[in-house]
C-alpha positions as a printed Julia matrix, in Angstrom:
222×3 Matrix{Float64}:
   0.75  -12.43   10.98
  -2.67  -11.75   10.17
  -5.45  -13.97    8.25
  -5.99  -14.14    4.81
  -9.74  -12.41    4.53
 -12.22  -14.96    4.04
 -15.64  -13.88    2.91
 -17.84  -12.22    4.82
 -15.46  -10.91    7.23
 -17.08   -7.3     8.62
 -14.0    -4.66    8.02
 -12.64   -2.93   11.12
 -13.15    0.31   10.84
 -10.55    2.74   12.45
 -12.36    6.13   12.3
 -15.54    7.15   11.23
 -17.16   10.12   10.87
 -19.82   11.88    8.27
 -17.39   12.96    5.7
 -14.69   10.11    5.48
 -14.17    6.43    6.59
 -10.86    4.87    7.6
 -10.8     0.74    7.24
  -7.57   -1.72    8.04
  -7.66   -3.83    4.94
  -6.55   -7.39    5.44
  -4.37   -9.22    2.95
  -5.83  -11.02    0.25
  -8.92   -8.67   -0.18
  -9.54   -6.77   -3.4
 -10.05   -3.18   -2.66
 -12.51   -2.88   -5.37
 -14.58   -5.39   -7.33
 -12.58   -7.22   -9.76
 -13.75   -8.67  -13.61
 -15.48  -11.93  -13.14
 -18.14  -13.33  -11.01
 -15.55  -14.98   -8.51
 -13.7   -11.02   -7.63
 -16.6    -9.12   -6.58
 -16.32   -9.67   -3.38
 -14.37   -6.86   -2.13
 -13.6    -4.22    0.87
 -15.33   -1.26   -0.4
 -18.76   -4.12   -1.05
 -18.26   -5.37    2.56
 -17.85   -1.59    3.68
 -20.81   -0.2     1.33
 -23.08   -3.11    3.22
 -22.62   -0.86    6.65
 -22.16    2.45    5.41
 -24.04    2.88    1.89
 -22.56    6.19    0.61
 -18.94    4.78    1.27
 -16.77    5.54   -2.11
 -13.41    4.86   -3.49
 -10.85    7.11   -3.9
  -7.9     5.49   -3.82
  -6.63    1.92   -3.85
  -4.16   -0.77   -2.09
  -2.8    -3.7    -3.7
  -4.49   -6.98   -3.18
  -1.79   -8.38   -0.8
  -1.45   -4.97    1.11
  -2.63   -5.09    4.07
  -3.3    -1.9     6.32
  -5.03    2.06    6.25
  -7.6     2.37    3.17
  -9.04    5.89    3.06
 -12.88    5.9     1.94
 -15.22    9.38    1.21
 -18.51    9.45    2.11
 -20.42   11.21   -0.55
 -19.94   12.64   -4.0
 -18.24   16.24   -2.41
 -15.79   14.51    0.25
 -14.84   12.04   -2.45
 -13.78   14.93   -4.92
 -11.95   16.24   -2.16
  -9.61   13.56   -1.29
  -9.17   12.14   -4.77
  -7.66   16.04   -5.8
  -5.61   15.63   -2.55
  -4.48   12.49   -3.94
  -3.36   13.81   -7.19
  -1.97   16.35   -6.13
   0.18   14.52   -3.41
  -1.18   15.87   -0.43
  -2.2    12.96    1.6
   0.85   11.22    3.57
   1.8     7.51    3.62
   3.89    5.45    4.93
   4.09    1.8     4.44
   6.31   -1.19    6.5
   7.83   -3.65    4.97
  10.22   -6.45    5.23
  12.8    -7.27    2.25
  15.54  -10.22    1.52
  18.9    -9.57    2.61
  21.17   -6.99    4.99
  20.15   -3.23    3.8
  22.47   -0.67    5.12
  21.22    2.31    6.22
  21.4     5.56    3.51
  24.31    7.73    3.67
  22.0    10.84    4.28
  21.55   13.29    7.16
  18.47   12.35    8.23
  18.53    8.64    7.31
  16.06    8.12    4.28
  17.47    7.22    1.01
  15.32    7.99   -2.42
  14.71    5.54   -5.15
  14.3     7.36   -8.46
  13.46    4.99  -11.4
  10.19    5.37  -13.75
   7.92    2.6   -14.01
   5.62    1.04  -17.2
   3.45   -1.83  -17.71
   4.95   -4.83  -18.6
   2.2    -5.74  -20.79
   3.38   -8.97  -22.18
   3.17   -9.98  -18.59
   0.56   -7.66  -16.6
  -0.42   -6.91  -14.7
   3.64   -6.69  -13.81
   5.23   -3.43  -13.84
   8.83   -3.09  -14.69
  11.56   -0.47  -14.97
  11.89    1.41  -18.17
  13.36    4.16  -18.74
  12.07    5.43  -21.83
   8.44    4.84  -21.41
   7.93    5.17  -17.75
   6.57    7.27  -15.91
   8.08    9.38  -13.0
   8.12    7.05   -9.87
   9.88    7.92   -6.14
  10.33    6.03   -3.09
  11.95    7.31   -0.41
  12.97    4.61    2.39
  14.9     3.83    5.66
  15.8     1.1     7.55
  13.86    0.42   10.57
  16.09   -2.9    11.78
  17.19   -5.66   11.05
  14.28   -9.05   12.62
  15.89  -12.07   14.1
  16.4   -15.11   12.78
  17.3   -14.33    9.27
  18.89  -12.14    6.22
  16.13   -9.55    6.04
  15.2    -5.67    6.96
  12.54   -4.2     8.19
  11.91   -1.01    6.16
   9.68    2.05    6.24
   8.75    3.35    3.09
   6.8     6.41    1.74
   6.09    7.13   -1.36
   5.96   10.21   -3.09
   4.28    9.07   -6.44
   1.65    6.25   -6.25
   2.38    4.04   -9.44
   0.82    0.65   -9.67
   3.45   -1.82   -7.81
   6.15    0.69   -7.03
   7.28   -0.31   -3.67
   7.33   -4.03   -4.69
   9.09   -2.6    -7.72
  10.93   -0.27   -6.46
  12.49   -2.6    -3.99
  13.44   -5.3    -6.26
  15.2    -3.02   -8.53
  17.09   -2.02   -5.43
  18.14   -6.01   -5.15
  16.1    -6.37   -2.18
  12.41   -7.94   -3.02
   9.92   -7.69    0.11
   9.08  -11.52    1.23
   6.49  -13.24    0.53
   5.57  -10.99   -2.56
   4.32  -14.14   -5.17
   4.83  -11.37   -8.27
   7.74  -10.14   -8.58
  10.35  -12.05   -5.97
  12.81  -15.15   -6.74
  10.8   -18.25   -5.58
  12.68  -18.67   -2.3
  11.98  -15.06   -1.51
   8.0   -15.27   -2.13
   8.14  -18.68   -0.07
   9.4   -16.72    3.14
   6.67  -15.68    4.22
   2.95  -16.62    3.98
   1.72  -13.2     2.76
   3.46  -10.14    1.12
   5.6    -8.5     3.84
   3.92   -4.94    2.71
   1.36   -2.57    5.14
   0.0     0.45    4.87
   0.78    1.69    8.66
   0.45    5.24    8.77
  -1.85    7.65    6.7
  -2.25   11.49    6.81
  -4.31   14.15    5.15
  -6.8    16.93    5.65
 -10.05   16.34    7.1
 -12.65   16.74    3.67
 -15.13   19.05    5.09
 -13.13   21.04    7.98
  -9.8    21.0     6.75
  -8.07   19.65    9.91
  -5.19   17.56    9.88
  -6.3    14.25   10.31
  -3.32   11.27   10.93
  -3.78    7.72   11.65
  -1.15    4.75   12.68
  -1.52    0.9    12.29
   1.48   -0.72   13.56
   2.04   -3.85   10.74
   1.02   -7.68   12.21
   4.22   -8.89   11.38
């Protein structure tokens, strides 16, 4: 499994060019600075250090690991955050969950979770399931196998909306919490593992300034 980043760590960059920057984000790392002196140190700060005009345009959960997508410039970064809204940039995440998951009963093996999510702001920054106030969330999923040694599943997971939480979410509601995920699984479940069992393996999207299909891979390090 891969190290918690400690500070100072240089990011690993897995494609640069003039337009757009892909990193591999390690667990543990804020994507972006946080409030309060002790979160600023981030992956787009330790990025910006080597590559100046580096911005954000879209965001991973602190104990994701995996593909972060970064523009390079005002123009390329209106360009991927509009193909981020308007859900043309592909992802797919791994992950590992508690307990046996059968395969979907569908033809081509993915199954589609379909349940809105809202803050839970007595509790944030927790998200939960509500049906009246949330918003529009999908997951679609299949079962990748089952790892030795244990009741769990290795899943892959793409989402089709990009809520705050929703595959951690998402995958509780379905009874099935990913390990190691401190937030929102039972105790035994987040003590499983030493890190949240979630990675952002594969990304895919068009190229900001030429337009050509651009797809990267990141097998998970667990």
């Amino acid at each position: 499994m891969d190290k918690l980043s400690g500070a100072g760590t240089q990011p690993e960059f897995l494609h640069v060019d003039a337009h757009c920057i892909v990193v591999r984000k390690p667990a543990g790392l804020l994507c972006v600075p946080g409030r309060g002196a002790d979160k600023q140190d981030c992956l787009a700060a330790r990025v910006q250090v080597l590559h100046a005009d580096a911005l954000v345009v879209h965001r991973l959960d602190m104990a994701t690991s995996g593909l972060w997508l970064m523009a390079r410039g005002p123009e390329a970064q209106r360009r991927l955050s509009r193909a981020f809204a308007e859900r043309e940039v592909g992802k797919r995440y791994c992950a590992v969950v508690a307990g046996r998951l059968a395969a979907p009963d569908s033809a081509d093996g993915w199954g589609l979770i379909d349940l809105p999510l809202a803050a839970d702001w007595p509790n944030r920054p927790r998200r939960i399931i509500d049906a009246e106030r949330g918003k529009p969330s999908q997951t679609r999923w299949r079962v990748l196998g089952e790892p030795a040694g244990g009741q769990t599943t290795r899943l892959e997971l793409e989402p089709i909306t990009g809520r705050s939480h929703q595959l951690r979410v998402h995958l509780l509601a379905l009874g099935h919490p990913i390990l190691g995920d401190a937030l929102y699984a039972p105790p035994e479940v987040a003590a499983a593992a030493p890190r949240l069992l979630l990675h952002a393996s594969a990304l895919r999207f068009a190229h900001p300034s030429s337009g050509a299909p651009l797809a990267l891979a990141d097998p998970p390090p667990f």
